[in-house]
N, C-alpha and C positions, 0 to 999 in steps of 0.2 A: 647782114648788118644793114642796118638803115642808112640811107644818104641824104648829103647835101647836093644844092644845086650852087653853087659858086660862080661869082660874076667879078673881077675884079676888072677896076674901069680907071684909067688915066683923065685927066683933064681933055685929052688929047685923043682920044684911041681906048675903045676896052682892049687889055692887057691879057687875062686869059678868062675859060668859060671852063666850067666840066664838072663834073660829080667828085665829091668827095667824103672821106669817113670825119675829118675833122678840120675847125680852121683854128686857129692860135692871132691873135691880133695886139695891138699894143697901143690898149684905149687909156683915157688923161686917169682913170681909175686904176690902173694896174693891166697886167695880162689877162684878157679875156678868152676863154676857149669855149669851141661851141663843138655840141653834135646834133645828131638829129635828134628833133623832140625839145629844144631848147625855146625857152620861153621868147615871145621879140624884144627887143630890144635897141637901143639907135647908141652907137657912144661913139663921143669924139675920140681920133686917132692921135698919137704923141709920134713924133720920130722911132722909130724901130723896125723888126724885122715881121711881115705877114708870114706866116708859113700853113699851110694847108697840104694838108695827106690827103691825096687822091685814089681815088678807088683803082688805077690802076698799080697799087705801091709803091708812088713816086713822092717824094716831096717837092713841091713849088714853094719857094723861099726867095723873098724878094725885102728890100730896106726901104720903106715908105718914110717922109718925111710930113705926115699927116694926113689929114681924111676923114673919114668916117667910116661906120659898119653897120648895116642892118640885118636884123635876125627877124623873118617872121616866115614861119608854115615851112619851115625847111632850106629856104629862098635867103641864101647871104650876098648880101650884096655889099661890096666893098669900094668906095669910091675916094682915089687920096691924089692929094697935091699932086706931087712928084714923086717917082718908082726909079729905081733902078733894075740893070736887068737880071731878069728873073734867072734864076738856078733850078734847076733840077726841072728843067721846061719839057713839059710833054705835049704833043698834037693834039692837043682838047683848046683851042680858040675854035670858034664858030659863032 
């Protein structure tokens, strides 16, 4: 299965780094879910929950109080207000 490269970034600190099969976001448009192969795309974040499935079968699930999210060539990059902490946290920061 083809991956993501995932970056999710605090104002403060990136938050985590690592491969994944999918991300789930909570843009001012509705829920957005991306995989690999997804077109780019930039959309503003609402309060809600990010969650991303990691290639190692974890989920990372975290409550952003906004942000943003970019989609291009694989490469999601996530960058929001304030996070809370993460769940289902696996040793992929680097």
């Amino acid at each position: 299965m083809a991956e993501l490269n995932v970056d999710l970034v605090a104002a403060d600190r990136k938050v985590w780094s690592g491969a994944a099969h999918e991300v789930s976001a909570p843009s001012m448009e509705g829920q957005v879910g991306i995989r690999a192969g997804h077109t780019p795309i930039l959309a503003v974040l609402r309060p809600g929950t990010v969650k991303v499935s990691t290639t190692q079968a974890t989920a990372v699930e975290a409550h952003v109080t906004g942000g943003f999210i970019s989609v291009d060539s694989d490469l999601v990059t996530i960058v929001v207000d304030e996070i809370s902490e993460l769940s289902g946290r696996e040793p992929a920061l680097h």
